[in-house]
PALUMDREN-165429 format. One record per residue (C-alpha): residue number from 1; residue in one letter; y, x, z. Coordinates in Angstrom, 2 decimals. Layout:
REM PALUMDREN-165429
TORGU     k   r     north      east        up
TORGU   NUM   A         Y         X         Z
...
END
This chain:
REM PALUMDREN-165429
TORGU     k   r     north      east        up
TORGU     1   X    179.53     61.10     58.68
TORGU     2   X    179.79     58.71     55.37
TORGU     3   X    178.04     60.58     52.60
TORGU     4   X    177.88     59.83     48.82
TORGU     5   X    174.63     58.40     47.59
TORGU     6   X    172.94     60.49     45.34
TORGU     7   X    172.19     59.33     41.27
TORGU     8   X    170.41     56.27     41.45
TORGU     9   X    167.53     57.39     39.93
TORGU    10   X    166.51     59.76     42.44
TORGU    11   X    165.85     56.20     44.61
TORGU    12   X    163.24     55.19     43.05
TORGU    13   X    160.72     58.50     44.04
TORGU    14   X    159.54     59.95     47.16
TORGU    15   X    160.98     63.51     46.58
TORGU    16   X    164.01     64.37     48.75
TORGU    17   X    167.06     65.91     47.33
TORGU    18   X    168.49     69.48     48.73
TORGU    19   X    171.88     67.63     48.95
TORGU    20   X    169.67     64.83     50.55
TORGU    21   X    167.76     67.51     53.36
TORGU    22   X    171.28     68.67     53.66
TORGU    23   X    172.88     65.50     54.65
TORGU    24   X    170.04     65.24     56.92
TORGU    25   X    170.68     68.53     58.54
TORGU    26   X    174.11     67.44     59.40
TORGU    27   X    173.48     64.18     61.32
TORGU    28   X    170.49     65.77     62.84
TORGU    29   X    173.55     68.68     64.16
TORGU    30   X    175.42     65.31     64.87
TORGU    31   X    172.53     64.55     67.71
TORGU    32   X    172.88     68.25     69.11
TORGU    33   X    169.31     69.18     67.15
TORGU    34   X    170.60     72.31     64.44
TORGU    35   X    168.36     73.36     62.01
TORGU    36   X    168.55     77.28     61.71
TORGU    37   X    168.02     76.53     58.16
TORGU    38   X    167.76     74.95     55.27
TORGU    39   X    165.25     71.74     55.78
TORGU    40   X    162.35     71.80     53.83
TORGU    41   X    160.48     68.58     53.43
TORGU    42   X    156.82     67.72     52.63
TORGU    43   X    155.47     64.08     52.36
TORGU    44   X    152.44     62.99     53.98
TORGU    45   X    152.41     59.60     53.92
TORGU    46   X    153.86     57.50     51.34
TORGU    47   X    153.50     54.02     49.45
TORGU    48   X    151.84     51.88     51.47
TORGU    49   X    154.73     51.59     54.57
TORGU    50   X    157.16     53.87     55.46
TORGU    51   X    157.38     56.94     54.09
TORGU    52   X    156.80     60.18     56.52
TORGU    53   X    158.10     63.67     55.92
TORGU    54   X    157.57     66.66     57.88
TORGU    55   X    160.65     68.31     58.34
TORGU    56   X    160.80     72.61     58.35
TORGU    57   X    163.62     74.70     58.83
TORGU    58   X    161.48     78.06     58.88
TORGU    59   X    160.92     78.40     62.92
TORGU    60   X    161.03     74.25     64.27
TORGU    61   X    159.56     71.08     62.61
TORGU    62   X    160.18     67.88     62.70
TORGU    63   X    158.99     64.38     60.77
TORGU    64   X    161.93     62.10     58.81
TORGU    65   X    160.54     58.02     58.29
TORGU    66   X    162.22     55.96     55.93
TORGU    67   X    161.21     52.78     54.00
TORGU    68   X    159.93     52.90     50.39
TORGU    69   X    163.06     53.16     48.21
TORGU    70   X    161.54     50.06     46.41
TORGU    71   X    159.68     46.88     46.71
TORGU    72   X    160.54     46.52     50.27
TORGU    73   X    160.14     43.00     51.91
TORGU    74   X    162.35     41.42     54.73
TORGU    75   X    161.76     42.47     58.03
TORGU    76   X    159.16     45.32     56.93
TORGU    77   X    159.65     48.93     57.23
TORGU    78   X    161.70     49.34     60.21
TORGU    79   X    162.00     52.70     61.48
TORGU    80   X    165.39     51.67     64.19
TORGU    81   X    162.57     49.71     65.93
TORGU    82   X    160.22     52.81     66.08
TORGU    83   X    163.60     55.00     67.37
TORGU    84   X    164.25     52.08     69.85
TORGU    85   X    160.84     51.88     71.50
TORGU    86   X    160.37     55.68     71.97
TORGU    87   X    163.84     55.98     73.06
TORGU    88   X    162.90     53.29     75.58
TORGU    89   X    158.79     54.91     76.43
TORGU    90   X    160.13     58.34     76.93
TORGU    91   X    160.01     58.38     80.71
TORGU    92   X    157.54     55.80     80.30
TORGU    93   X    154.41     57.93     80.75
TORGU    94   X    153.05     56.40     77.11
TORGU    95   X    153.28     59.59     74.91
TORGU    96   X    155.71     59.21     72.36
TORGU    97   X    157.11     62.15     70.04
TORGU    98   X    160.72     62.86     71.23
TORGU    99   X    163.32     60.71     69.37
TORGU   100   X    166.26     62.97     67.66
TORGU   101   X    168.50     60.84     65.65
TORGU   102   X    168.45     57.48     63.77
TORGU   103   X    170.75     57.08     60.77
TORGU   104   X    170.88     53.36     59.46
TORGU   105   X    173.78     54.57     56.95
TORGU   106   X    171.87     53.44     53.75
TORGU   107   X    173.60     55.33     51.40
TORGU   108   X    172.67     58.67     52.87
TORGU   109   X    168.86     58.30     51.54
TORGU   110   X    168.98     54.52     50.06
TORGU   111   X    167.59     53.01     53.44
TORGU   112   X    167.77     53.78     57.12
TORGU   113   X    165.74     56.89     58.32
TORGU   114   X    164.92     58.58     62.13
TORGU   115   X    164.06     62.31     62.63
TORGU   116   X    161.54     62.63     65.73
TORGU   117   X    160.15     66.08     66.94
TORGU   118   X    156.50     67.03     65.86
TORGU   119   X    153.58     66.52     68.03
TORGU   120   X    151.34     69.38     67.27
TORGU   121   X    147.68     68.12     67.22
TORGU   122   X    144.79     65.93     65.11
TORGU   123   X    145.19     63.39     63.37
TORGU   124   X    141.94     61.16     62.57
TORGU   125   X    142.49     59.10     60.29
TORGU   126   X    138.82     59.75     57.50
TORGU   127   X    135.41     59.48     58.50
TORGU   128   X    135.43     63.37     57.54
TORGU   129   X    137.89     63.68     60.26
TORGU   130   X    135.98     61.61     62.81
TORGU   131   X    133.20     63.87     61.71
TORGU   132   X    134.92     66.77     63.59
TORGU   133   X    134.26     64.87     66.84
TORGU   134   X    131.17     64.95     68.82
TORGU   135   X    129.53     61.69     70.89
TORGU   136   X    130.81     62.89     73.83
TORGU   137   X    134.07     63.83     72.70
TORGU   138   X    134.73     60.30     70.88
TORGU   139   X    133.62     58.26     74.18
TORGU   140   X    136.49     60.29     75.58
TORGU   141   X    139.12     59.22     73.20
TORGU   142   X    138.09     55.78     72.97
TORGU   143   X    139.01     55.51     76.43
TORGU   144   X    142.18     57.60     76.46
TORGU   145   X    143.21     54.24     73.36
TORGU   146   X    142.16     51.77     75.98
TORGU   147   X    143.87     53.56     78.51
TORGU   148   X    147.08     54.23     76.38
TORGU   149   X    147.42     50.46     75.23
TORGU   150   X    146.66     48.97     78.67
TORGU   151   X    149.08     51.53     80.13
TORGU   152   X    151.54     50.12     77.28
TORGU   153   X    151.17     46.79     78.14
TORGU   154   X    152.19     47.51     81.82
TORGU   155   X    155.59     48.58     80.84
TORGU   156   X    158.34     46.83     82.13
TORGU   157   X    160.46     46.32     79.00
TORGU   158   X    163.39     45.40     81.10
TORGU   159   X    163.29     48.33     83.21
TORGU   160   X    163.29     51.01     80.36
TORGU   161   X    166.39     49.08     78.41
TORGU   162   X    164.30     46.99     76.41
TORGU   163   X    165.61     43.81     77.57
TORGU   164   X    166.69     43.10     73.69
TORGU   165   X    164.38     44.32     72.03
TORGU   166   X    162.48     40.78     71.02
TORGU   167   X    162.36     37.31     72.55
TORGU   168   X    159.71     37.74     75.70
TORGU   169   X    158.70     33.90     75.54
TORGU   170   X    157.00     31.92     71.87
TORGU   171   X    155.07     34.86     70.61
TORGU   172   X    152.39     33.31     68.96
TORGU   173   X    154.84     30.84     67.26
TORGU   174   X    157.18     33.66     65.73
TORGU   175   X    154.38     35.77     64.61
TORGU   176   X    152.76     32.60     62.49
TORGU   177   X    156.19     32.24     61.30
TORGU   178   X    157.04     35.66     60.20
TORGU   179   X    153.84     36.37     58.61
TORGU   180   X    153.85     32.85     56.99
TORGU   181   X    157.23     33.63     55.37
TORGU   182   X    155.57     36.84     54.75
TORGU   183   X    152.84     35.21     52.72
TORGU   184   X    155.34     33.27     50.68
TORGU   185   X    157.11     36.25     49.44
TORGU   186   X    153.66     38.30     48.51
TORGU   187   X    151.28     35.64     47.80
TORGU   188   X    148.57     36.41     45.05
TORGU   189   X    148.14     33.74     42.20
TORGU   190   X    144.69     33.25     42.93
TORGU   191   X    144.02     29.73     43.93
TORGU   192   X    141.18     30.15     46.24
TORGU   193   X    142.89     32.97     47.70
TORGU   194   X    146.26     30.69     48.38
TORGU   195   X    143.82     27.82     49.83
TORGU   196   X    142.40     30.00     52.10
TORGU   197   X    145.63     31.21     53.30
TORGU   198   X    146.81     27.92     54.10
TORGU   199   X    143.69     26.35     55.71
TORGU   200   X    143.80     29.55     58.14
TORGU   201   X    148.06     28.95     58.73
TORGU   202   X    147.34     25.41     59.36
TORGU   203   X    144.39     25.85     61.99
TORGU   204   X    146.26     28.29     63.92
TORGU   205   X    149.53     25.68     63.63
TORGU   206   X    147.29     23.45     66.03
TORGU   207   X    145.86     26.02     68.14
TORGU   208   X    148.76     27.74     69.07
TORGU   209   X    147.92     28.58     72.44
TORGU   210   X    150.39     29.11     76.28
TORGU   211   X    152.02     32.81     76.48
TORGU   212   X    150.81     34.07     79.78
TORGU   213   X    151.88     37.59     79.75
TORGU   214   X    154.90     39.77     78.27
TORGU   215   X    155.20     43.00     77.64
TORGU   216   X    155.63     45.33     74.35
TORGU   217   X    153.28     45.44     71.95
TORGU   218   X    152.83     48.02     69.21
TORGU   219   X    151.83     45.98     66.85
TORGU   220   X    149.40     48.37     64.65
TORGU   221   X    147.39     50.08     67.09
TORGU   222   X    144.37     52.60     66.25
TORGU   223   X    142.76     55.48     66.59
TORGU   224   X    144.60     56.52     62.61
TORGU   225   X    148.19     56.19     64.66
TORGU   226   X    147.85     57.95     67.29
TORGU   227   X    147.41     61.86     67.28
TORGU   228   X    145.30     63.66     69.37
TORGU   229   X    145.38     66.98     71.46
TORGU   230   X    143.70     70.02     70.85
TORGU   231   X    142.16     70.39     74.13
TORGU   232   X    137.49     70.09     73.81
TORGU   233   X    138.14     66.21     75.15
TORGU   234   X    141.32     64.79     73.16
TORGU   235   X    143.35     62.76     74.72
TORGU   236   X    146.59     60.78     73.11
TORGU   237   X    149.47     63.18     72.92
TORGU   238   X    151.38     60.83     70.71
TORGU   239   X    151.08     57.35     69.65
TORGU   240   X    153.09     56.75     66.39
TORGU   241   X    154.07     54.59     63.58
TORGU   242   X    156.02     51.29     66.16
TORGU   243   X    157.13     49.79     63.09
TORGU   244   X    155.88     46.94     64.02
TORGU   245   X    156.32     46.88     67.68
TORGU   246   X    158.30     43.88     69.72
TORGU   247   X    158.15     41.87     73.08
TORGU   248   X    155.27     39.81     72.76
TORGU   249   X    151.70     39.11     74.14
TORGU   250   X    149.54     41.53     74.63
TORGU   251   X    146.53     40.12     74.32
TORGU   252   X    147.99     40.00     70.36
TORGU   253   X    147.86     43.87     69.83
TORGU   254   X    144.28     43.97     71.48
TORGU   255   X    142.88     41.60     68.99
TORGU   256   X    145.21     43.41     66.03
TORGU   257   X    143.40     46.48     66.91
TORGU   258   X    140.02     45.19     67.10
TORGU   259   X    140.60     43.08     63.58
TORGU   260   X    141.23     46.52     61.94
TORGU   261   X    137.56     47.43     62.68
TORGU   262   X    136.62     45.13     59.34
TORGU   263   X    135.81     47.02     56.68
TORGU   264   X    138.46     45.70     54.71
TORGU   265   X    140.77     48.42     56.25
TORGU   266   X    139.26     50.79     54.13
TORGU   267   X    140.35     48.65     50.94
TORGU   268   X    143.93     48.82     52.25
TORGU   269   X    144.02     52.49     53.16
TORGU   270   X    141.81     53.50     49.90
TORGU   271   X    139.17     55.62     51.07
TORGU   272   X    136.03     55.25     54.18
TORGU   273   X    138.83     55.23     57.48
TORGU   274   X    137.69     56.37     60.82
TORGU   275   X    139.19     53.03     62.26
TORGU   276   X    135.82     51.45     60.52
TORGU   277   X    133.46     53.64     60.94
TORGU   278   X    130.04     52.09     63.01
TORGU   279   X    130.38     55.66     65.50
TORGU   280   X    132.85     53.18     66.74
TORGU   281   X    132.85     50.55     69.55
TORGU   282   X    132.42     46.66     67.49
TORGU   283   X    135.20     45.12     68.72
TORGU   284   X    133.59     43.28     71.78
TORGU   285   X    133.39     46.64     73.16
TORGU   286   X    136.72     47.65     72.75
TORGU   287   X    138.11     44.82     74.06
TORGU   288   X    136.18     44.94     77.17
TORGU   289   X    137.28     48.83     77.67
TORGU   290   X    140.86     47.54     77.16
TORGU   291   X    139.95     44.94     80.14
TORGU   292   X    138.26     47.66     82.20
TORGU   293   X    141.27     49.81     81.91
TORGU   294   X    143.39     47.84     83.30
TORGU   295   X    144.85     46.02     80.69
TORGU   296   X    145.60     42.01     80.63
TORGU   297   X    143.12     39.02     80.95
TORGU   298   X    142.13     38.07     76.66
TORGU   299   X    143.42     34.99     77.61
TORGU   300   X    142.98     32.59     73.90
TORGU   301   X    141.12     35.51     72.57
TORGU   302   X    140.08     33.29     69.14
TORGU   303   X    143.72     32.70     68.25
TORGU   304   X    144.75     35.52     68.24
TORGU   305   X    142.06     37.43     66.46
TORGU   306   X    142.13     35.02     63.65
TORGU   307   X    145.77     35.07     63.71
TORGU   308   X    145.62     39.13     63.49
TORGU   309   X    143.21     38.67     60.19
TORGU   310   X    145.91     36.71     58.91
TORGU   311   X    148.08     39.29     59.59
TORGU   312   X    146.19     42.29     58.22
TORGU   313   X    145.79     40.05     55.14
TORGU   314   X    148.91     39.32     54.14
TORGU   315   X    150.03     43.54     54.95
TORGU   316   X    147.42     43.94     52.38
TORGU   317   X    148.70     41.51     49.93
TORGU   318   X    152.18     43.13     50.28
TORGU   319   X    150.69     46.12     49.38
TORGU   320   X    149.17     44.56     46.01
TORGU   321   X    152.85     42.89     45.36
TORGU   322   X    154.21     46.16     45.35
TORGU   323   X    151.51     47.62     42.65
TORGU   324   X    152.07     44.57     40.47
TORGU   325   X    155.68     45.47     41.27
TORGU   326   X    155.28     49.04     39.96
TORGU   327   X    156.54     50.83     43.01
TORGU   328   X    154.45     52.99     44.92
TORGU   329   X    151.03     54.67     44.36
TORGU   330   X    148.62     56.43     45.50
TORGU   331   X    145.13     55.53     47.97
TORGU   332   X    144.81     51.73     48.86
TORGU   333   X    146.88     50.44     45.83
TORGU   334   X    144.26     49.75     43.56
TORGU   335   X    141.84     48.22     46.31
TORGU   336   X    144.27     46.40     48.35
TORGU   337   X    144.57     43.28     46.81
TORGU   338   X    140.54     43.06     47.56
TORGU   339   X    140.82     43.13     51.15
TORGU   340   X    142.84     39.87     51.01
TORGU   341   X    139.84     36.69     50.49
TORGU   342   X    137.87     39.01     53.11
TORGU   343   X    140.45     39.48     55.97
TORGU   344   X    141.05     35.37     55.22
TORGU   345   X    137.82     34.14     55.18
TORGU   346   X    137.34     36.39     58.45
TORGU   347   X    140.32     34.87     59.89
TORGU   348   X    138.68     31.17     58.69
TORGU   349   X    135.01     32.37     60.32
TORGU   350   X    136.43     33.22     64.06
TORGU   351   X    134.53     31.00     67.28
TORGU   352   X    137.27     27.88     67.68
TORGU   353   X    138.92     27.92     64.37
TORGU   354   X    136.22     27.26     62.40
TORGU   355   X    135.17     24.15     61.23
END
């Protein structure tokens, strides 16, 4: 169903439109899921990525993700990979939140968009919400992550219609080239900072290391995307936000989660983040539970750790293009651009790569 786009100016906010819920409604109808009623919306997460609705029609909910209507880069933002993936992990035994419709028809809300059912539970993402978990009860989630990501990385991509989904061979390669072109289009003008950028892209250049295992990879894993049970020990009930996700190397998302644990995440989300807090595992620890559940051998574990810091830096310096860009606010823009020298210099400071 083609619908007209509404005024441009309604584009460049975060507020839905009642013609826009309604047009969502319909191809939401379109994939056999009716709202009884009109479809409320409520944002919860906006600016940063991809913004996240939850979705009411009185008696069901739901949650709507759609890029920022601004500021977007190439190859960001891009919720028909998250609908692929959990249309592929249903059945998988990796808990996903049940996939409902995509819509890449741009003009409906000015950029693609996929409705997914809600996973009632917790979500952890503050050190006020980690607060709200005993010792006992955190060792037990730690694991079910370890568990969850290991059991991730077992997936046969093929075998769940993944086969497309990304090139299973040259990870390491593409992801220096994507998040080198990346860099280009988000750079800071600070000199040092650009330096340090590429020193770090040129030692990994000659480090790259042999791909030894395949599967998918999330891409952004941590406790923050993920949301928990209700049950006295938590377990996973959903992992969320596969923006990111492709066919890669595993070993990559380990090391992408444990690079998180610097402190600079807490620049780039705004406020103390449960991902950082020292309650936590250091991210030795975490790798080895990874290991111990299962998961693959960290196989050229110093590449890719210093690769993810290079990563994580240059999300967080997309973030600050978009504040110098005017689009977006809220937590993390102001402090962003900070976490850039330090997720660098981290990525400079790892075993082999330095010099």
């Amino acid at each position: 169903m083609k619908t007209e786009p509404p005024a441009q100016a309604s584009r460049t906010t975060t507020d839905l439109s009642r013609d826009e819920l309604d047009a969502v409604a319909r191809h939401m109808a379109e994939a056999d899921t009716t709202p009884t009623g009109p479809l409320e919306a409520t944002l919860i997460t906006g600016g940063r990525s991809n913004l996240t609705y939850v979705l009411s029609d009185g008696a069901s909910r739901w949650v709507l993700r759609m890029p920022p209507r601004a500021g977007r880069t190439p190859s960001a933002h891009d919720v028909a990979r998250e609908f692929r993936v959990t249309s592929g992990l249903r059945e998988s035994g990796v808990p996903v939140a049940r996939p409902v419709v995509l819509c890449e028809d741009e003009s409906v809300l000015g950029g693609a968009f996929t409705v997914v059912d809600y996973v009632d539970g917790r979500s952890v993402q503050s050190r006020d919400d980690l607060a709200a978990l005993d010792d006992s009860q955190l060792a037990h989630v730690i694991n079910s992550l370890t568990q969850n990501l290991a059991a991730l990385h077992r997936v046969d991509h093929v075998a769940v219609g993944l086969e497309r989904f990304g090139r299973p061979d040259a990870y390491a390669q593409r992801q220096l080239r994507r998040w080198r072109g990346q860099w280009e289009l988000v750079a800071p003008e600070d000199d040092d900072v650009r330096a340090a950028a590429a020193e770090l892209g040129r030692r990994l250049e000659t480090a790259i290391p042999e791909q030894r295992f395949t599967g998918i990879v999330h891409g952004d894993f941590r406790i923050d995307n993920t949301i928990l049970g209700h049950g006295h020990l938590p377990e996973v009930a959903a992992v969320v936000d596969w923006e990111l996700s492709t066919i890669g190397d595993p070993v990559a998302d380990v090391a992408t989660m444990c690079a998180y644990r610097d402190e600079a995440l807490d620049l780039i989300l705004g406020a103390p983040s449960a991902w950082t807090s020292d309650r936590l595992p250091d991210a030795s620890s975490l790798a080895a539970s990874y290991e111990a559940a299962g998961g693959v051998p960290l196989d050229h574990w110093d590449f890719h750790l210093a690769l993810a810091y290079y990563k994580i830096g240059t999300i967080a310096a997309g973030i600050e293009h978009r504040r110098r860009a005017g689009v977006g606010s809220g937590p993390g823009f102001a402090t962003a651009g900070r976490a850039v020298p330090r997720l660098m210099a981290a990525g400079l400071a790892v075993g082999s790569l330095r010099i």
